[in-house]
C-alpha positions as a LaTeX table, in Angstrom:
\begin{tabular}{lrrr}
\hline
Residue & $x$ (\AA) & $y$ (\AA) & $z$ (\AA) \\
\hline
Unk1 & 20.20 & $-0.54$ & $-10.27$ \\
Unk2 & 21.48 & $-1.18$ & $-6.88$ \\
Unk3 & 24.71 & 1.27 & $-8.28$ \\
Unk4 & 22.63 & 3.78 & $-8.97$ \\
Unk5 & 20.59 & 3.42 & $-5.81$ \\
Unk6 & 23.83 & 3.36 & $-3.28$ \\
Unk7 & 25.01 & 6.55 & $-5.04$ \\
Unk8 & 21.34 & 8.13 & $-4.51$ \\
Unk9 & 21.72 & 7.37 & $-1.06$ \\
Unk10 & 25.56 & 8.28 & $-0.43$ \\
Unk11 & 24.24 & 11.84 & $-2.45$ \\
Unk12 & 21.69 & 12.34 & $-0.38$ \\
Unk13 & 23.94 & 11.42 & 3.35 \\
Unk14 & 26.26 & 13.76 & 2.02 \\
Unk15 & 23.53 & 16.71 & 1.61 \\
Unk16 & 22.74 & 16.20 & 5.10 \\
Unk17 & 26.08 & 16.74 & 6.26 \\
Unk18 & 27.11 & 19.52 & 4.50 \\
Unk19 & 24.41 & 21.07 & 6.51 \\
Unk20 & 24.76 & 20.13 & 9.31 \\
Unk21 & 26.02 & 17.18 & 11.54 \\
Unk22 & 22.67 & 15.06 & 11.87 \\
Unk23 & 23.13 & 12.22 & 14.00 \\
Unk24 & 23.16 & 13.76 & 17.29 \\
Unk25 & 20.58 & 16.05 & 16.74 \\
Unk26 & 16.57 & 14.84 & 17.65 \\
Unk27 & 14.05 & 15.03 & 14.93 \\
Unk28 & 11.31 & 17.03 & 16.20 \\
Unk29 & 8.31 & 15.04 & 16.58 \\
Unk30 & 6.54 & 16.16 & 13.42 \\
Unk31 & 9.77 & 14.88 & 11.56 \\
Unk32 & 10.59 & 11.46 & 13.11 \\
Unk33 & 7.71 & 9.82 & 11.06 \\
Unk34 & 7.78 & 7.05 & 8.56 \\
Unk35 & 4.98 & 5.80 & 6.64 \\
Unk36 & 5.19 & 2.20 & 5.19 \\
Unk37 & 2.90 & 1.60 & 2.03 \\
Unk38 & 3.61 & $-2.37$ & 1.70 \\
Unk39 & 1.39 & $-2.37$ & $-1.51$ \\
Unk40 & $-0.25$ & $-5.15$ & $-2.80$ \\
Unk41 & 0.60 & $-5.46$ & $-6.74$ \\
Unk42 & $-2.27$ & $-4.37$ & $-9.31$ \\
Unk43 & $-3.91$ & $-2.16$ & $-6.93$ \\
Unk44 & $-3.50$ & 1.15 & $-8.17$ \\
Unk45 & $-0.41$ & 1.01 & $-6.34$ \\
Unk46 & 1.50 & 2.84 & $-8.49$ \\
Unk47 & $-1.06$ & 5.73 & $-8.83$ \\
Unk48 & $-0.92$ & 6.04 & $-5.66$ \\
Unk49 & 2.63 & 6.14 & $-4.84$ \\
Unk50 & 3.35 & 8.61 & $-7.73$ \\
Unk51 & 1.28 & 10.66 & $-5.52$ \\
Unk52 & 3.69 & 10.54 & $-2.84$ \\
Unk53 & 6.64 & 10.75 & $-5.42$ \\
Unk54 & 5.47 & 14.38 & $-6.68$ \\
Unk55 & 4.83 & 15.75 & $-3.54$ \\
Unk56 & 8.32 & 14.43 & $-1.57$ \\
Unk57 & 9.81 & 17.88 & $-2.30$ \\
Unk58 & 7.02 & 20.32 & $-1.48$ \\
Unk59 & 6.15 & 18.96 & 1.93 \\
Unk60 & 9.55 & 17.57 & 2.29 \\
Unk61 & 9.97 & 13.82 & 3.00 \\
Unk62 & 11.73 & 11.08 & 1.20 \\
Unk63 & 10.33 & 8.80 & $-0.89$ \\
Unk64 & 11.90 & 4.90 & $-0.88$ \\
Unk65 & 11.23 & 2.11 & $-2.65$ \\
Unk66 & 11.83 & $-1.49$ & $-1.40$ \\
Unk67 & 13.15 & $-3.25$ & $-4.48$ \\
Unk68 & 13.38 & $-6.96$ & $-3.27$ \\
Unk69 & 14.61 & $-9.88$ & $-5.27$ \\
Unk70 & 12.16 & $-11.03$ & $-7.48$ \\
Unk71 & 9.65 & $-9.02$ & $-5.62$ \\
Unk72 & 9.47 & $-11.88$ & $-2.98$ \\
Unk73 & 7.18 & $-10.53$ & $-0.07$ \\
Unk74 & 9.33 & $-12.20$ & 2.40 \\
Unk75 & 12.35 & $-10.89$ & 3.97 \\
Unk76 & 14.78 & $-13.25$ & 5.09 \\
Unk77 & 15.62 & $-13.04$ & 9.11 \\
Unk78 & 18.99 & $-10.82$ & 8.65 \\
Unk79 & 17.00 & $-8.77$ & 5.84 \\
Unk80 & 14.32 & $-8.29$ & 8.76 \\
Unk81 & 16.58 & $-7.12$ & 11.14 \\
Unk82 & 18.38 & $-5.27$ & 8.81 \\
Unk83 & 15.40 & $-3.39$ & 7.44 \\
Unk84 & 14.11 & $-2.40$ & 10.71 \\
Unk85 & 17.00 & $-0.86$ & 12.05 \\
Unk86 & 17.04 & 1.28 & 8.63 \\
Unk87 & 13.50 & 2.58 & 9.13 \\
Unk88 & 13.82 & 3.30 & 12.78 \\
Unk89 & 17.28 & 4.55 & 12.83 \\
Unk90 & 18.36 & 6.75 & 9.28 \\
Unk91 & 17.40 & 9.58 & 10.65 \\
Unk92 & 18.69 & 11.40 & 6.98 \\
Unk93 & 15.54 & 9.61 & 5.61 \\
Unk94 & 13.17 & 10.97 & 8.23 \\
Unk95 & 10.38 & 11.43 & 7.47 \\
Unk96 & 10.36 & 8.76 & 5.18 \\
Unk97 & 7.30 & 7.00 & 2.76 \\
Unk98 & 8.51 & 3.63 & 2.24 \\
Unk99 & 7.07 & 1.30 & $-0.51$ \\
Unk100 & 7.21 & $-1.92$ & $-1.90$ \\
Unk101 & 5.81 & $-5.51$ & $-2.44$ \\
Unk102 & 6.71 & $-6.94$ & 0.73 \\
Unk103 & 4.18 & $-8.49$ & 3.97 \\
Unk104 & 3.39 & $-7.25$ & 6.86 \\
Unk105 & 6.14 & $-6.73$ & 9.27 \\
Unk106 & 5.52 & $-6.40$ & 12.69 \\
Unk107 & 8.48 & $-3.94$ & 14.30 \\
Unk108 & 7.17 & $-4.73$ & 17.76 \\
Unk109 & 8.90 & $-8.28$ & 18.13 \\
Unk110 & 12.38 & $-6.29$ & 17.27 \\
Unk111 & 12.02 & $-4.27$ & 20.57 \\
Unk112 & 11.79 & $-0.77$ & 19.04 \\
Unk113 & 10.34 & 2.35 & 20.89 \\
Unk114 & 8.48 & 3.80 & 17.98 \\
Unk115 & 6.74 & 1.55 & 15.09 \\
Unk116 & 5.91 & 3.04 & 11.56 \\
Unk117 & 2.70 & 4.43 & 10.29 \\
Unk118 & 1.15 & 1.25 & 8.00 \\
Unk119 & $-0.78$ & 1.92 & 5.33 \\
Unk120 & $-2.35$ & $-0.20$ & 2.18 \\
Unk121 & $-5.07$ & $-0.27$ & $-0.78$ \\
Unk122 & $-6.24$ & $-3.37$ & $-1.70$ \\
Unk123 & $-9.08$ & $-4.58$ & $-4.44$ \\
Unk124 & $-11.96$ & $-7.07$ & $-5.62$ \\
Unk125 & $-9.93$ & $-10.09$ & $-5.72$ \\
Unk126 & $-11.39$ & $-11.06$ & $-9.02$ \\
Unk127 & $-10.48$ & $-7.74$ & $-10.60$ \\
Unk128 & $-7.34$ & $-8.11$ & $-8.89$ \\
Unk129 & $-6.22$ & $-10.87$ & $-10.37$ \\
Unk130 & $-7.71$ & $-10.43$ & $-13.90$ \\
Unk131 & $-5.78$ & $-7.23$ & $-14.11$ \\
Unk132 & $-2.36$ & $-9.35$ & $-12.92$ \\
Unk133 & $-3.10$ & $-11.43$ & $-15.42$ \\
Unk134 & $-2.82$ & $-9.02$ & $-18.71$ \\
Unk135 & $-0.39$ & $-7.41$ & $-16.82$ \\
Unk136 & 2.29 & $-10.11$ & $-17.48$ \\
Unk137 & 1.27 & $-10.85$ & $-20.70$ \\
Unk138 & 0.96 & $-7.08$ & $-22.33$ \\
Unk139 & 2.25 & $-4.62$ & $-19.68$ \\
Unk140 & 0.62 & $-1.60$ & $-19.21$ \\
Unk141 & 1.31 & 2.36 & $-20.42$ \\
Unk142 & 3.39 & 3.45 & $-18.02$ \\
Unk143 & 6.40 & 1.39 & $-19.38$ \\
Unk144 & 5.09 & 0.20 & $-22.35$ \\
Unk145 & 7.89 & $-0.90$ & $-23.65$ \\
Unk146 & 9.49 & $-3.38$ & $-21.35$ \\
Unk147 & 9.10 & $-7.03$ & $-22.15$ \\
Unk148 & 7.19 & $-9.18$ & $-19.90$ \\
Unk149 & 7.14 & $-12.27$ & $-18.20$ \\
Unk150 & 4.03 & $-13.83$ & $-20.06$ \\
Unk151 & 4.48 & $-11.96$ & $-23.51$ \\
Unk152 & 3.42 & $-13.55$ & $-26.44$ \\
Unk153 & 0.44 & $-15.86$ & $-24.22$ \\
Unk154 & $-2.77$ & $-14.29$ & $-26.09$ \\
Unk155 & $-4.67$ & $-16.65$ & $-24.32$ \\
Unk156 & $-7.68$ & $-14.66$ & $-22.93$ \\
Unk157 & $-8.70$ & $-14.89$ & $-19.29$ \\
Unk158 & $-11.76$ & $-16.67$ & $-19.68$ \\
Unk159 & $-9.78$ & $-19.34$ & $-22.17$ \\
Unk160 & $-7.37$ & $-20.02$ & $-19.08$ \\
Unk161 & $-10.12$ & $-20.48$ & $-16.27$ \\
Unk162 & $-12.39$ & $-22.92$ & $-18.89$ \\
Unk163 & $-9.02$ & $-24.99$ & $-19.67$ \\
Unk164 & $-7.60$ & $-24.83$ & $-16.22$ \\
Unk165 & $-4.50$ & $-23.04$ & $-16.05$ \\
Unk166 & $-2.35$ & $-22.23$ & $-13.13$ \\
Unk167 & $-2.18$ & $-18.52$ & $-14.26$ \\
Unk168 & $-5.66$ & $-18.07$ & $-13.38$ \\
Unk169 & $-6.11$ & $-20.85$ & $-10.89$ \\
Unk170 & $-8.16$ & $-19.85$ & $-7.50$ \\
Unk171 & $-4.95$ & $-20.06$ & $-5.34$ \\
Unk172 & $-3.64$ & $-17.32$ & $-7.32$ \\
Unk173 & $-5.91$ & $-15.26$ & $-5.34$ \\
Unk174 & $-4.60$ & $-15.69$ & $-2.72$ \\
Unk175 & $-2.87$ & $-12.93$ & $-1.59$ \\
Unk176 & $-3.89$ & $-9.96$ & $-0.19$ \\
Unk177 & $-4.74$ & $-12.02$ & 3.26 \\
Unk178 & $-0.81$ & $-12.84$ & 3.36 \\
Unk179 & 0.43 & $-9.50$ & 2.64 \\
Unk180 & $-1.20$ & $-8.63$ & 5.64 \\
Unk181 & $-1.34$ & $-11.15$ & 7.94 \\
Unk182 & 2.92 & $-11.26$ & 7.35 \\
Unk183 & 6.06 & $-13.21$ & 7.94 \\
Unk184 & 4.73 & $-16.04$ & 9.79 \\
Unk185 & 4.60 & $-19.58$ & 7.55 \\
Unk186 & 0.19 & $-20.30$ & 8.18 \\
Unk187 & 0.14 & $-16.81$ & 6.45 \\
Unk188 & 1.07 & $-18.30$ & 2.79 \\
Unk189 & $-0.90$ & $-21.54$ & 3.51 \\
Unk190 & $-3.34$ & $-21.06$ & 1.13 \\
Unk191 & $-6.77$ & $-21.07$ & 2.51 \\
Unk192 & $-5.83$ & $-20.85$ & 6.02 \\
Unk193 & $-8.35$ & $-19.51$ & 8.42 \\
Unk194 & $-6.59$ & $-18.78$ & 10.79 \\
Unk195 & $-4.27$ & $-15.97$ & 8.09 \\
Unk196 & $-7.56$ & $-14.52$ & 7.18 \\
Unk197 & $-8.53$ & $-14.09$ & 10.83 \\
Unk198 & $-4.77$ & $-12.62$ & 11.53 \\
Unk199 & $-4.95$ & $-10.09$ & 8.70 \\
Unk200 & $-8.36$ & $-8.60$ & 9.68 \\
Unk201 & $-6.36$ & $-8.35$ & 13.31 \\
Unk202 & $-3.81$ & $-6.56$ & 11.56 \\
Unk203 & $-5.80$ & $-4.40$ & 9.23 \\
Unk204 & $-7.96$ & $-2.87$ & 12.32 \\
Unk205 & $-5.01$ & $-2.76$ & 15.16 \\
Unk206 & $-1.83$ & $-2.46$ & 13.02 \\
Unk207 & $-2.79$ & $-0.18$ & 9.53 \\
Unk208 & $-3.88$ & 3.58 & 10.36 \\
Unk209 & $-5.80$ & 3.55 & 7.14 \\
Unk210 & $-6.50$ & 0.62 & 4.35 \\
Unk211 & $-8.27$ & 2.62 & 1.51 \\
Unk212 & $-9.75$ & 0.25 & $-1.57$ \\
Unk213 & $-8.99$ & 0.61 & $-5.32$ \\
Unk214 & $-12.64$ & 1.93 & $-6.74$ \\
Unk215 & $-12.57$ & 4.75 & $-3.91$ \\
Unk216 & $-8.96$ & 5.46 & $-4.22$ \\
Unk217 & $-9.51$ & 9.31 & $-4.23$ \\
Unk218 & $-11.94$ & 8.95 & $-0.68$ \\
Unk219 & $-8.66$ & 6.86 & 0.84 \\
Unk220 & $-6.22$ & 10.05 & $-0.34$ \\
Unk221 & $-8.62$ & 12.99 & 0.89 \\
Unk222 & $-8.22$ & 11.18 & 4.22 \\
Unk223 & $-4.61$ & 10.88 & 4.61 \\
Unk224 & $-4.60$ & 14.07 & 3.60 \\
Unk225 & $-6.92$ & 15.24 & 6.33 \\
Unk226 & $-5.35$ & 13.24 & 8.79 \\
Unk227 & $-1.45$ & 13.17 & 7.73 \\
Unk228 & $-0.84$ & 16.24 & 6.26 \\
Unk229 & 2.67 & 16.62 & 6.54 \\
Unk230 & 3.09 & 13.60 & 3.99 \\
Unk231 & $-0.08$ & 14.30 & 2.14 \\
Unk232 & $-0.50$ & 18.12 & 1.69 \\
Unk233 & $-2.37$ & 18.99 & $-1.95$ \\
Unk234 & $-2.70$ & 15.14 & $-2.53$ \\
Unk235 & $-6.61$ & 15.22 & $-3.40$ \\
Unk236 & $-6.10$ & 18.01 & $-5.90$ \\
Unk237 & $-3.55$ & 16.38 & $-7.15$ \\
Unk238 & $-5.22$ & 13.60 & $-7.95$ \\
Unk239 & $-8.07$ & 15.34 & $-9.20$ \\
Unk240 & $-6.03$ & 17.21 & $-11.51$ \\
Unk241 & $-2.70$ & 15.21 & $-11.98$ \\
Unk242 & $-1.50$ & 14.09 & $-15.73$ \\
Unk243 & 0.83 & 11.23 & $-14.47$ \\
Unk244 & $-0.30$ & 10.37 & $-11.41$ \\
Unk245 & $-2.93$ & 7.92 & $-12.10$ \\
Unk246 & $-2.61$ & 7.08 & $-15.83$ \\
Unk247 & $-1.20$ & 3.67 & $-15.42$ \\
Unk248 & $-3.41$ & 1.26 & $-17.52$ \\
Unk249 & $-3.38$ & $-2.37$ & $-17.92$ \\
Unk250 & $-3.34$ & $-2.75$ & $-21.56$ \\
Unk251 & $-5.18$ & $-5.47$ & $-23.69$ \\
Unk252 & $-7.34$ & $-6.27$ & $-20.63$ \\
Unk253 & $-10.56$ & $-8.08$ & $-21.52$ \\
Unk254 & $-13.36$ & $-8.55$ & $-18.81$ \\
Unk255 & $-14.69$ & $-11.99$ & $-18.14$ \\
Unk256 & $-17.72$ & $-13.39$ & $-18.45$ \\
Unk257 & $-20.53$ & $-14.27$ & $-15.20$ \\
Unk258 & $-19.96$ & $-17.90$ & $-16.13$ \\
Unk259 & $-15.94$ & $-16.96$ & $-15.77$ \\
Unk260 & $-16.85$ & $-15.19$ & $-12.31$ \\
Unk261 & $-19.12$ & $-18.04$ & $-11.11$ \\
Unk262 & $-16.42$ & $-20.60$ & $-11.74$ \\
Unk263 & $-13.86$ & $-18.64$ & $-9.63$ \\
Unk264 & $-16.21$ & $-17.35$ & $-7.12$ \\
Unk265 & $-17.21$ & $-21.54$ & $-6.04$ \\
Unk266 & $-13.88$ & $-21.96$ & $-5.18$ \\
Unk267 & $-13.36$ & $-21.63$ & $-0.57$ \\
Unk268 & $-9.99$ & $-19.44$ & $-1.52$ \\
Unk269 & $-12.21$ & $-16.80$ & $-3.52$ \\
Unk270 & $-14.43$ & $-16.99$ & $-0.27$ \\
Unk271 & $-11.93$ & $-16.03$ & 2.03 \\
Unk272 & $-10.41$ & $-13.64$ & 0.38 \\
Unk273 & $-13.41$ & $-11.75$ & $-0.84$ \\
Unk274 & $-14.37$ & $-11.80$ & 2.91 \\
Unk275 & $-11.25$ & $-9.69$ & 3.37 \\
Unk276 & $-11.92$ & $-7.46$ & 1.05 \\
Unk277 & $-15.52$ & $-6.94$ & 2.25 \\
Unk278 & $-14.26$ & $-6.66$ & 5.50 \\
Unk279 & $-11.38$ & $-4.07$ & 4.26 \\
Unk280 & $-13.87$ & $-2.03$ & 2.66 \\
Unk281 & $-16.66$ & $-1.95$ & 5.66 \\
Unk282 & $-13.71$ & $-0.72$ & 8.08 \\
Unk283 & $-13.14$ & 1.83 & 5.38 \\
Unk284 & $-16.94$ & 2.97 & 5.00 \\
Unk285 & $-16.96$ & 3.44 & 8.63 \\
Unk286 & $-13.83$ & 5.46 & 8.92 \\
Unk287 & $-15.23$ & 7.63 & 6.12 \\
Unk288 & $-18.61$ & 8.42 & 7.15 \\
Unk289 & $-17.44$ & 9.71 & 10.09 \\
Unk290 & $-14.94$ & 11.70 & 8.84 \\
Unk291 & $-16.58$ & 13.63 & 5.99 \\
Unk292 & $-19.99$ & 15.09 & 4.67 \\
Unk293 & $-21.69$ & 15.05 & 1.45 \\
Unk294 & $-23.10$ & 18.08 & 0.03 \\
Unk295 & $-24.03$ & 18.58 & $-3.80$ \\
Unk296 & $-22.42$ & 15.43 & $-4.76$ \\
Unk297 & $-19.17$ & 16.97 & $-3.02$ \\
Unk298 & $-17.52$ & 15.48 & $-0.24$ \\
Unk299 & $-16.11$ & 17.63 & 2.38 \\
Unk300 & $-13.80$ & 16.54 & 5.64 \\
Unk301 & $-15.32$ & 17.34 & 8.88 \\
Unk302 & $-14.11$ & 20.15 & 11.11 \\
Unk303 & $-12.54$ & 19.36 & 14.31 \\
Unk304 & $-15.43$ & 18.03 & 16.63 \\
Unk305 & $-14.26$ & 17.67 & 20.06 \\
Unk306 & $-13.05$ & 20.35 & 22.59 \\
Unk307 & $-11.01$ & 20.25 & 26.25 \\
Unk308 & $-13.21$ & 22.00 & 29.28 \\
Unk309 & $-14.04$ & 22.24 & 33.09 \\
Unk310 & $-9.94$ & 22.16 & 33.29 \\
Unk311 & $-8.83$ & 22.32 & 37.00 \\
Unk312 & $-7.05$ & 23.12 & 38.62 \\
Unk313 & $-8.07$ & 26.43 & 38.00 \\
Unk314 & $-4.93$ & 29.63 & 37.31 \\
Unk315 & $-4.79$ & 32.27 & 38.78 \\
\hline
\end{tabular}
């Protein structure tokens, strides 16, 4: 994979010459964008990003994905470093969506001029973690037929929360409030206060948009309103897609209230439901003063401010 991925990139380096020497040259502003989509797994993640994946040519942007070993949310100090200087600097990947499982990463403490756009989705916890939780035991269709990690395990979820596994064990919610709150250590403390209280920082002053799973196709008609260059044709898309948004947790069983009640006594359920409720109030507020509802329809605003009394005066 990593082969195949170096020779994508060489390919795509060498493009870019042919036409041109690249280095030297600015990006015009409208160009030297990056988006980063550090998506939180079982989200509709991959819906999402397929989005992004089958527009790349039209509006012209690259698409990257950030495959890290064993999809471990935490870069090492180098790979920080590393990574940084990639996004800020590779200008033949500009403008660039990049995506993958990894935390927040804030670009600021590495002294560059111009940080990335962030962007996330994230979900009930509950459902969350119930759909995680077939996930690695029966897959899903969009590669059915790849073995994993859990296969075989037909115990439901509600047999593994009344017998008290560790697959379905409260602190396995925990973790949309580190994949935002990022690299520091009190971030993966589970049930720290003070992580939950950094990622709601972080979701309000360092993410231009967190949309939420159930209103997944309110979260794209925004970007698309307000980052069109990346996100041109992306509601109709959606609307009207055949692989965009098929992926489908298979063999998934809802649990029961008494299941729900169990989980939902437990402080780490708490604090990360507060997230989410907090996630999805920030998101209500952005869209109901973005858009209008008429006949069911939603429909984004016009622009709604205007420059005047402009002095000095010309002649």
């Amino acid at each position: 994979e990593r082969a195949i991925a170096r020779h994508e990139v060489r390919e795509i380096e060498q493009r870019h010459t042919a036409d041109g020497p690249r280095q030297d040259v600015t990006l015009d502003e409208e160009d030297d964008v990056v988006i980063i989509y550090n998506r939180v797994p079982k989200t509709a993640s991959t819906s999402f990003t397929n989005i992004a994946y089958d527009l790349c040519a039209k509006n012209k942007y690259h698409v990257l994905h950030i495959n890290t070993t064993k999809n471990n949310p935490v870069m090492s100090l180098q790979d920080q470093v590393r990574f940084v200087k990639n996004v800020t600097s590779w200008k033949e990947m500009k403008p660039g969506f990049y995506h993958g499982h990894i935390s927040y990463l804030d670009f600021a403490k590495f002294g560059v001029k111009k940080k990335p756009i962030y962007i996330n989705v994230i979900r009930d916890p509950i459902e969350r973690l119930v759909s995680y939780y077939y996930f690695l035991r029966f897959g899903d269709d969009y590669r059915p037929g790849l073995r994993r990690r859990k296969q075989g395990d037909k115990k439901t979820f509600d047999e593994c929360v009344a017998a008290g596994g560790s697959d379905c064990a409260p602190e396995k919610l925990w973790l949309q409030i580190p994949f935002f709150c990022g690299h520091s250590s009190e971030c993966w403390n589970v049930g720290s206060r003070w992580a939950l209280e950094q990622a709601k920082y972080n979701l309000i002053n360092e993410y231009f948009l967190v949309g939420v799973t159930e209103e997944l196709e309110d979260f794209i008609m925004l970007l698309e309103a307000a980052l069109p260059r990346f996100f041109r044709g992306a509601t109709e898309l959606y609307r009207t897609g055949k692989k965009s948004h098929l992926r489908k947790t298979t063999e998934k069983k809802l649990p029961t209230k008494e299941t729900i009640a169990k989980l939902q006594q437990s402080e780490i359920w708490k604090m990360e439901n507060e997230f989410y409720e907090f996630a999805l109030e920030q998101f209500q507020f952005v869209r109901a003063h973005a858009v209008r509802e008429k006949d069911g329809e939603l429909y984004i605003l016009a622009q709604n401010f205007f420059y005047e009394k402009i002095y000095p005066k010309s002649n």
